[in-house]
Structure formats: C-alpha cells, structure tokens
C-alpha positions, 0 to 999 in steps of 0.5 A: 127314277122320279124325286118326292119333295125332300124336307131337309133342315126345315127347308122345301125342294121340288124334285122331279115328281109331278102328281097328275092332278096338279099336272093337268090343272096347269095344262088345261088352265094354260091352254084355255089361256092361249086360246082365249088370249094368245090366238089370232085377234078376230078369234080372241075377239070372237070368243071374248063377244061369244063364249067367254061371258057364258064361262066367267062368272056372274050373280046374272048368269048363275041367278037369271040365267041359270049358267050354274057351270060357272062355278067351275068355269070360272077357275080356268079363264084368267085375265092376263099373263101375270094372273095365270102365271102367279096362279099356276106357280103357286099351285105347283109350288104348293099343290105338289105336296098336297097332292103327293100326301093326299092323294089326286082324288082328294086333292082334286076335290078339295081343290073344286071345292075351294074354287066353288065355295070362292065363287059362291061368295062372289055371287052372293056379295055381287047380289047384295052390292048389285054387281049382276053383271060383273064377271069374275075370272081365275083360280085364285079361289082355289089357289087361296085355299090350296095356300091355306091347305098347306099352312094347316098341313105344314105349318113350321114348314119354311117357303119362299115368300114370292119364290125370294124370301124365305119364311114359314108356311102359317105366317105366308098364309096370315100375310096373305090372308091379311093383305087380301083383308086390307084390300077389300076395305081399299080401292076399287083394284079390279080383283076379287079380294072376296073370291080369295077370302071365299076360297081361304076361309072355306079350306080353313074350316073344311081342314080344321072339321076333318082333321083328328079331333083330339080326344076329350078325358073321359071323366065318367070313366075316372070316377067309376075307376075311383069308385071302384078302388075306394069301395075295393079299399073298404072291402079290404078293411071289413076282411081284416076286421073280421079276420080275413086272411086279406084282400080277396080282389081279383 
C-alpha cells in the first residue's frame, strides 16, 4: 500500500508514493540527459552540432527564427550531470507534495507555466544585453518556482536545506531567492540567475492572484444594520409616549 508525505513534528518524509506528474518529468528529463550527453561521443557530437541549438533556447531562435518550441524545449536539456542531478532531487524532494495536494493536472501546468514565463525573461534580458545567440538550457526555472510553490503553500514546514540542514521552507526559498539575487550583480558564472528569478517571481505572483483573498468588512452593510437598530429604538420610544403597550418589532 503506497505511503503519502507524513507530517510529524513539524517534519517532512517522503514515503513510498509517487505522483505521475513528478514521475515522468524525471524520466523524460533523465533520458534526454543520456541521450544528449552519455551515449557514444560521434552521436553526442552529432546531436550537440544538429539538434541541440534548435531545443535550447535562445532570443535568436524564438525572435529570428521563430523556434517558439523553445520555451518548453529548453527545460529538458541540462548541462551536466550535477545541473540535472540537483534539478531532479529538488523537483522530488518538493514536487511530490505539490502534486499530491494539487492534483497532476494542476501541478503540471503550473510547472510549464513557471518553466515558460523563466524562458520568456531570458529572451527579453538576452535581447536588451544583445546575447542573441546565447543559449539557454534546464529546468531550474521551473524548479525555482516549484521551491516558491512550496514556500507559500507550506510555509512553517521544516526541510533540509541541501538535503543536510534542517530549516523552514519560507527562509530556504528567501536564501535561495537572495543568493540567485547576489549572483546576477557578481560575475559572469555561466548560470542563469535570470531564468531562476523569472520562474520564482512568476510562481509568487501566479500563488498569491489564486489564492483565497480574505474578505474585506462590509461597512455599508454595518451602517444600514445601525440604522436599522436606531430608527427601531426611536419607534420604541414614540410607542411608549403614546401608550403603546411596547416595541412592535419583528
């Protein structure tokens, strides 16, 4: 019998179950990862030279060449072993929850939504630094905004920050956000911080339009009540003054 996500004492555990949205994402993501990157040099090679540029994306394949599949293309290619690696576990690690609570359809959307919106800020920073032909590669846009979707959602839930240290889910997403942060005014690292605020930033805001709104008083409502009980306390006056036997309120 499959084990959910157990919350005891303020802790997260993974048991036994695994939603079919997170599931494939990692198989798919994994494979195109061997393929791309573990198979035979000449066909790594071969597909780096011919297929690969047409999959990652870039301002010069979305705007010129109008690859608009690059948006979501782009999320299932990775760079190297510890980009796929890191990207995965963290989708498990946090996807599961999602998932289970939301339900695959929702969280897939949500996901591609994340992933796209993460792509769409690329291409626009690429354009305006005029990177066309930089390419761009993985999930973490998407990851970003699954780790954002978890901070909202979860709060005061208590995770392990690199799988070592355990801490709550909205300060891992604030260290996160700001390292991402730090990073886009250092040096040139060769990742793209921009693509991880995109996705973040965009599943804040995408969370916090859906969520419950809390409802604001009615204050019209509570004057007409007023209203009501005053001109309800004058008729009982007038009653009495003119030897009414007492309020006639209903």
């Amino acid at each position: 019998m499959p084990r959910y996500t157990s919350y005891s004492s303020g802790r997260m555990s993974i048991g036994g179950y695994f939603p079919p949205g997170v599931k494939w994402l990692i198989i798919v993501n994994t494979a195109i990862f061997v393929l791309t990157y573990l198979s035979p040099y000449y066909l790594s090679t071969q597909l780096q030279q011919q297929i690969v540029p047409v999959l990652a994306l870039s301002a010069e394949g979305v705007v010129k060449l109008l690859f608009v599949w690059q948006f979501v293309t782009y999320m299932f290619l990775h760079g190297g072993i510890g980009h796929v690696l890191f990207n995965m576990l963290t989708l498990w690690f946090f996807g599961v929850t999602l998932e289970r609570d939301w339900g695959t359809r929702r969280f897939l959307k949500y996901y591609f939504y994340c992933g796209i919106a993460a792509g769409v800020c690329v291409v626009v920073v690429n354009i305006l630094l005029g990177y066309w032909g930089t390419p761009t590669v993985g999930a973490s846009g998407a990851i970003f905004g699954v780790l954002v979707a978890f901070g909202v959602m979860y709060p005061d839930q208590t995770v392990l920050m690199y799988f070592l240290f355990p801490i709550k889910a909205k300060y891992l997403v604030m260290i996160f956000v700001a390292i991402e942060l730090l990073l886009t005014f250092g040096p040139n690292t060769g990742v793209s911080t921009i693509a991880h605020l995109g996705g973040a930033a965009f599943g804040f805001i995408y969370l916090k339009s859906r969520l419950p709104r809390v409802a604001l008083p009615d204050v019209g409502g509570a004057y007409r009540q007023w209203q009501l009980r005053r001109a309800k306390k004058k008729f009982q006056v007038y009653m009495k003054k003119n030897g009414g036997r007492g309020p006639w309120v209903n």
